[in-house]
One Martini backbone bead per residue (centre of mass of N, CA, C, O) as a GRO file, in nm:
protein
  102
    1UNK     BB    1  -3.790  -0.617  -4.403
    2UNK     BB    2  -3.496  -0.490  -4.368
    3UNK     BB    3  -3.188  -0.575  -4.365
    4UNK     BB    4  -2.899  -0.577  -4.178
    5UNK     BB    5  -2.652  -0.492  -4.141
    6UNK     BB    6  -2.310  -0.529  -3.954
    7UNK     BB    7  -2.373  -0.293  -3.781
    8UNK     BB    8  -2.660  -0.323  -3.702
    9UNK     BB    9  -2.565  -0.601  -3.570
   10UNK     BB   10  -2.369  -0.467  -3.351
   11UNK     BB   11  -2.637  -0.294  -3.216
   12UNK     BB   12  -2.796  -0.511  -3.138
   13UNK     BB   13  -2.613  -0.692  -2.940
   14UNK     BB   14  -2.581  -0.485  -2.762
   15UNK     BB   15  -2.863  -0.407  -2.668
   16UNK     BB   16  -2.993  -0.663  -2.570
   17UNK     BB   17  -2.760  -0.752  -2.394
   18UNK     BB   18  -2.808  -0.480  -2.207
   19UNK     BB   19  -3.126  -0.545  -2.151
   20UNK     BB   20  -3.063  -0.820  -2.006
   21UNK     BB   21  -2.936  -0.683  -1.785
   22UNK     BB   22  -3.073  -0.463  -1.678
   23UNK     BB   23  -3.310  -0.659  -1.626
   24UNK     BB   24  -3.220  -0.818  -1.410
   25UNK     BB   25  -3.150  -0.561  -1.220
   26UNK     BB   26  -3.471  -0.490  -1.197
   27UNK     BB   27  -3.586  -0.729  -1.065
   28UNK     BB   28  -3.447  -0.717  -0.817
   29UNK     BB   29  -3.475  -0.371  -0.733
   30UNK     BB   30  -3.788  -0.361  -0.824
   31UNK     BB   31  -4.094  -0.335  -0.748
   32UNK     BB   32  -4.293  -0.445  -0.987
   33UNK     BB   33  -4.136  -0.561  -1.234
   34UNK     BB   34  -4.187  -0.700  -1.571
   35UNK     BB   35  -4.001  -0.508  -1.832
   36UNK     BB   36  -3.737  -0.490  -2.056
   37UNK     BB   37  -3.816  -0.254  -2.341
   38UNK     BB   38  -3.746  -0.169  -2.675
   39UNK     BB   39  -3.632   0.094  -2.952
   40UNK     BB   40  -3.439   0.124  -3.258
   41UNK     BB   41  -3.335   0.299  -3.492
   42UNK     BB   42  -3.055   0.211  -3.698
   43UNK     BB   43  -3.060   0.474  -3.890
   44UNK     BB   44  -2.997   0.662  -3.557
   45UNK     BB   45  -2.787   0.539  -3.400
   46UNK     BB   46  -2.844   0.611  -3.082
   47UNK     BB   47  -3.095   0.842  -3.048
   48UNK     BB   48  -3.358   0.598  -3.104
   49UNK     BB   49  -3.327   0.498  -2.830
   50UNK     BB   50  -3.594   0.344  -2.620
   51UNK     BB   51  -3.640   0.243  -2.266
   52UNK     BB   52  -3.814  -0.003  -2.093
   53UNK     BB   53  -3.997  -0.005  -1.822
   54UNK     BB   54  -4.214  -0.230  -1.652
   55UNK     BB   55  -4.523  -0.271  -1.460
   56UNK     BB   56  -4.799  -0.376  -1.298
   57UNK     BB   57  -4.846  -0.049  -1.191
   58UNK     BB   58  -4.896   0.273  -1.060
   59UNK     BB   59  -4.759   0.179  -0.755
   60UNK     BB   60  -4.475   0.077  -0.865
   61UNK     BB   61  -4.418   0.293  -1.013
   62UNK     BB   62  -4.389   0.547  -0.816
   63UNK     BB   63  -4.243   0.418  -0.639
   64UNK     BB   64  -3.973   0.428  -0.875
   65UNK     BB   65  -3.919   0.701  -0.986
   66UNK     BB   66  -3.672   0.782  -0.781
   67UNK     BB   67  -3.457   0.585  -0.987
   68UNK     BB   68  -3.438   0.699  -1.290
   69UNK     BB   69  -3.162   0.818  -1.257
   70UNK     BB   70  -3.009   0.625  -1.210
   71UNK     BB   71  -3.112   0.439  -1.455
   72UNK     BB   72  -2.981   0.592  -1.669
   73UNK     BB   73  -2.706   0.632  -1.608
   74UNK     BB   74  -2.637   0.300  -1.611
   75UNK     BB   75  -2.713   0.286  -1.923
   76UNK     BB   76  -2.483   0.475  -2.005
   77UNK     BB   77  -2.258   0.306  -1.893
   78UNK     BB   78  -2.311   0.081  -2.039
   79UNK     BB   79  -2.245   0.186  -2.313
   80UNK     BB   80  -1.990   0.299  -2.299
   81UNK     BB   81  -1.817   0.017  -2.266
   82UNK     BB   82  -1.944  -0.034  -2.596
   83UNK     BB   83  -1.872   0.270  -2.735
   84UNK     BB   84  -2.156   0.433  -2.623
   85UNK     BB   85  -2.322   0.751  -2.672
   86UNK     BB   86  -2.519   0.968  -2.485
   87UNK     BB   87  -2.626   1.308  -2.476
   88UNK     BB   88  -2.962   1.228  -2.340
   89UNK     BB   89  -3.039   1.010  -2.085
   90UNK     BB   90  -3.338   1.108  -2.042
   91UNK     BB   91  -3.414   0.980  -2.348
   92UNK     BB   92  -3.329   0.639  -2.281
   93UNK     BB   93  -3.523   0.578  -2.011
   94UNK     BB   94  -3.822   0.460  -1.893
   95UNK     BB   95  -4.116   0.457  -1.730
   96UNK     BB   96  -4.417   0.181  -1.734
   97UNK     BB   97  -4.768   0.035  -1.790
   98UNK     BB   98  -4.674  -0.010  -2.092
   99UNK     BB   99  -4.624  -0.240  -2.326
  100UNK     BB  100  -4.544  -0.356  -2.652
  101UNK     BB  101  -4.840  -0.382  -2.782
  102UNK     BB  102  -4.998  -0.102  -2.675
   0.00000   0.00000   0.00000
């Protein structure tokens, strides 16, 4: 694996961070969920930055997707505040019943 440049560190400490904030609010808010977790190539962020919301099952899924656009929004919001623009909200944060290993 390629070290990562010190801009690369501090887009990596952003990600984490943001993901460990919004894992415990969706903990919280989201009947079924088990975990969120990320994918992102560092010399394309913030493009291929790509939020996974992870459910217990395909009922606990359904039943928060009417939620995916709130929450898409959020991750939006938090990434602004770290001076992170997402240009296609939509494209940067999923629901799923498939983990990191599927």
């Amino acid at each position: 694996m390629k070290k990562l440049s010190s801009v690369q560190l501090k887009q990596q400490a952003i990600v984490g961070d943001i993901c460990d904030t919004i894992e415990a609010e969706g903990r919280a808010a989201l009947a079924g969920f088990v975990q969120c977790w990320f994918s992102v190539e560092y010399h394309q962020f913030p493009g291929s930055l790509l939020l996974r919301f992870q459910f217990e099952n395909e009922d606990a899924l359904k039943a928060a997707e009417p939620e995916l656009k709130n929450w898409q929004r959020r991750l939006s919001a938090m990434l602004l505040k770290k001076g992170v623009v997402l240009k296609d909200m939509r494209r940067h944060l999923l629901f799923t019943v498939l983990g990191p290993d599927d």
